[in-house]
BALOBA-1460 file (C-alpha; in Angstrom, 3 decimals):
// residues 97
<rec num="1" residu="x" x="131.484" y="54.915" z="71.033"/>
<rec num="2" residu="x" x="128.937" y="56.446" z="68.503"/>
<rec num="3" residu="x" x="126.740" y="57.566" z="71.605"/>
<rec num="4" residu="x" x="130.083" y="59.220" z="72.822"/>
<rec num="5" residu="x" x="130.897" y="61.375" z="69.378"/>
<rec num="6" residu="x" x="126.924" y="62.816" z="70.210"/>
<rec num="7" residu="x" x="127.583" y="63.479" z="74.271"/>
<rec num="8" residu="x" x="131.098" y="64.782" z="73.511"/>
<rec num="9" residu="x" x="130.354" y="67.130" z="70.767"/>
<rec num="10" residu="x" x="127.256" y="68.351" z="72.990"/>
<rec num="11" residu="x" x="129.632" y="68.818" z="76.165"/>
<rec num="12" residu="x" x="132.009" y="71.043" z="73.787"/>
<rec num="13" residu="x" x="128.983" y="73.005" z="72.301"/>
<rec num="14" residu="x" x="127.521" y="73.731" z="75.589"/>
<rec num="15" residu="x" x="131.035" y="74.749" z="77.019"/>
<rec num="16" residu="x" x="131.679" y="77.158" z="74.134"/>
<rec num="17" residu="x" x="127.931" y="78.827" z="75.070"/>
<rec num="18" residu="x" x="126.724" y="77.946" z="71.446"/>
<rec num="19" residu="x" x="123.736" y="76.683" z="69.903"/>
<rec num="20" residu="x" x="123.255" y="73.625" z="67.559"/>
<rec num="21" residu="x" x="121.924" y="76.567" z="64.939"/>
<rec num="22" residu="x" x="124.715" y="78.245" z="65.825"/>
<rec num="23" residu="x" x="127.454" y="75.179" z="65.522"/>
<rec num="24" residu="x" x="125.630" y="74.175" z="62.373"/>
<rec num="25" residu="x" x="126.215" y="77.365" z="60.633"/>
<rec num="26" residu="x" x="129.790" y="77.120" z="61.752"/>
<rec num="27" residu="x" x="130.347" y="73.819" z="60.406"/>
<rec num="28" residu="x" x="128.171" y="74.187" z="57.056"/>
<rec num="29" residu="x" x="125.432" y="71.894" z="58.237"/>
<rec num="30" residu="x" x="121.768" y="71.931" z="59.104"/>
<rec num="31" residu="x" x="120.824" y="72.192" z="62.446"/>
<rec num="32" residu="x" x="118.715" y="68.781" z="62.852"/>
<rec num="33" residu="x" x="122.100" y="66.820" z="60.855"/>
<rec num="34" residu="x" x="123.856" y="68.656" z="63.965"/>
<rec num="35" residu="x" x="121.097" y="67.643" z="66.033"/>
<rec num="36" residu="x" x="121.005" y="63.826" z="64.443"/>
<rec num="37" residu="x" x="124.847" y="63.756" z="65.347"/>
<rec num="38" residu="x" x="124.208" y="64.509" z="68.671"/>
<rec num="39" residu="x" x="121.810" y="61.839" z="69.335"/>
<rec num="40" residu="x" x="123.848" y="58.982" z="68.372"/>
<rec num="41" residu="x" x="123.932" y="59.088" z="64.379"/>
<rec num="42" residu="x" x="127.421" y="58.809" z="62.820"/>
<rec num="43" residu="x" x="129.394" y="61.623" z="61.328"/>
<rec num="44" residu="x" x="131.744" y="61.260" z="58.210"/>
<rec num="45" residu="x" x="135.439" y="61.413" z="59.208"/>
<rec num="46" residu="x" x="135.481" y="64.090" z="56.969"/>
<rec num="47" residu="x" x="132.666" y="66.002" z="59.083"/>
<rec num="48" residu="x" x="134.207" y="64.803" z="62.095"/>
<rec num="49" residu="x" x="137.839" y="66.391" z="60.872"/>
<rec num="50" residu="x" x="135.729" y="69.622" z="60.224"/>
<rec num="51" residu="x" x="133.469" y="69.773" z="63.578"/>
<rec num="52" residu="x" x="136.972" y="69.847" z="65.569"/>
<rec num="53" residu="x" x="138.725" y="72.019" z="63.189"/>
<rec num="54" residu="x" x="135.927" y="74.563" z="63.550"/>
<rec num="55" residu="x" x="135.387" y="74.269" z="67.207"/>
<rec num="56" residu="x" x="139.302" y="74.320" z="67.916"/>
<rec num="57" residu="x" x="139.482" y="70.803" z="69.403"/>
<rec num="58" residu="x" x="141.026" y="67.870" z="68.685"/>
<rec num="59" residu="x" x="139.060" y="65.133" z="67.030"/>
<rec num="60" residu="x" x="140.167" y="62.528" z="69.838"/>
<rec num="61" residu="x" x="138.425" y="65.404" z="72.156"/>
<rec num="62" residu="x" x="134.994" y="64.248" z="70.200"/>
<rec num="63" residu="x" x="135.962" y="60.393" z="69.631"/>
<rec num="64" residu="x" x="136.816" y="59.754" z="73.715"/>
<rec num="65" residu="x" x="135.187" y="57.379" z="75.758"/>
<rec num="66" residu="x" x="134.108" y="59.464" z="78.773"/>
<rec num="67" residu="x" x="136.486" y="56.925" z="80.678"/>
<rec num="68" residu="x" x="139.205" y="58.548" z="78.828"/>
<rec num="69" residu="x" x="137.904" y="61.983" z="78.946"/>
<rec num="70" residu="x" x="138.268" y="61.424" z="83.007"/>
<rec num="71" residu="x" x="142.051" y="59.931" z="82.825"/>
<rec num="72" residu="x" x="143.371" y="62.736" z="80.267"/>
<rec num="73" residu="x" x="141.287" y="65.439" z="81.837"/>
<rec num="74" residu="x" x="142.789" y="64.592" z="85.245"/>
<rec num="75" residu="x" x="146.697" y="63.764" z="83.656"/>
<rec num="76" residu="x" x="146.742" y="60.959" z="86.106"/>
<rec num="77" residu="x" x="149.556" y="58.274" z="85.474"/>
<rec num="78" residu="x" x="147.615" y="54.611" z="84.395"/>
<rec num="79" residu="x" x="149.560" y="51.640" z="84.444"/>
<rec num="80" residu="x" x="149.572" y="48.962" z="81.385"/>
<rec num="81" residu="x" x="151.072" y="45.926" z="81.826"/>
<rec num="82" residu="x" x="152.440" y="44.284" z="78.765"/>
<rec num="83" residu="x" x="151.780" y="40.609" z="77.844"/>
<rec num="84" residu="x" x="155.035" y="39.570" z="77.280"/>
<rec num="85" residu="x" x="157.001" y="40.436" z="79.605"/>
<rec num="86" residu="x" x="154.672" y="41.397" z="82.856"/>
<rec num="87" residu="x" x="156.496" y="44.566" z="83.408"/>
<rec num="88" residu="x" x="154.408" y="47.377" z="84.141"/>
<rec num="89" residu="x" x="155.200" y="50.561" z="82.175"/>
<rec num="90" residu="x" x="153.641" y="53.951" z="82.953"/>
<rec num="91" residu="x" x="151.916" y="56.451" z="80.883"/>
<rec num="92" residu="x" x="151.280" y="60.206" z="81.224"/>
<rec num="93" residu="x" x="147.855" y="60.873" z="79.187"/>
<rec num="94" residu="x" x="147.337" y="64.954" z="78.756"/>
<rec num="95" residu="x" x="143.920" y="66.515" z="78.556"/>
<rec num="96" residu="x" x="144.694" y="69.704" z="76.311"/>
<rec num="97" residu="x" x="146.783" y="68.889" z="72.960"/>
């Protein structure tokens, strides 16, 4: 999941057209802790709450597995069975928020 937080917040950098100087600046950091970040070291929750607020995402947008990414990108229906009872119930997952 750490790995994920790095390739995630890359994916929304590069989508936006910006820079790691440029998201660092944004954000209040320096580049290379930007850098660090994306190459697998662990951000603060509180830097985490402030790299979505400043990039206009969600933070479960940077926190996703990229198996979730691809279920609430697509909004396809996945079906969860529940232990107790073996019934299967359905859930709509949403990619924008």
């Amino acid at each position: 999941m750490i790995q994920d937080i790095g390739r995630n917040l890359r994916r929304i950098r590069h989508e936006r057209d910006l820079t790691q100087a440029q998201v660092a600046r944004l954000i209040g950091i320096r580049q290379q802790h930007l850098s660090d970040i994306e190459n697998g070291r662990t951000p603060t929750l509180a830097l985490l709450e402030r790299i979505a607020r400043r990039l206009n995402v969600c933070v479960d947008a940077v926190l996703r597995t990229p198996a979730a990414s691809a279920r609430a990108e697509g909004s396809e229906a996945i079906e969860v069975t529940t232990s107790n009872d073996k019934t299967a119930d359905r859930f709509r997952l949403h990619g924008r928020y």
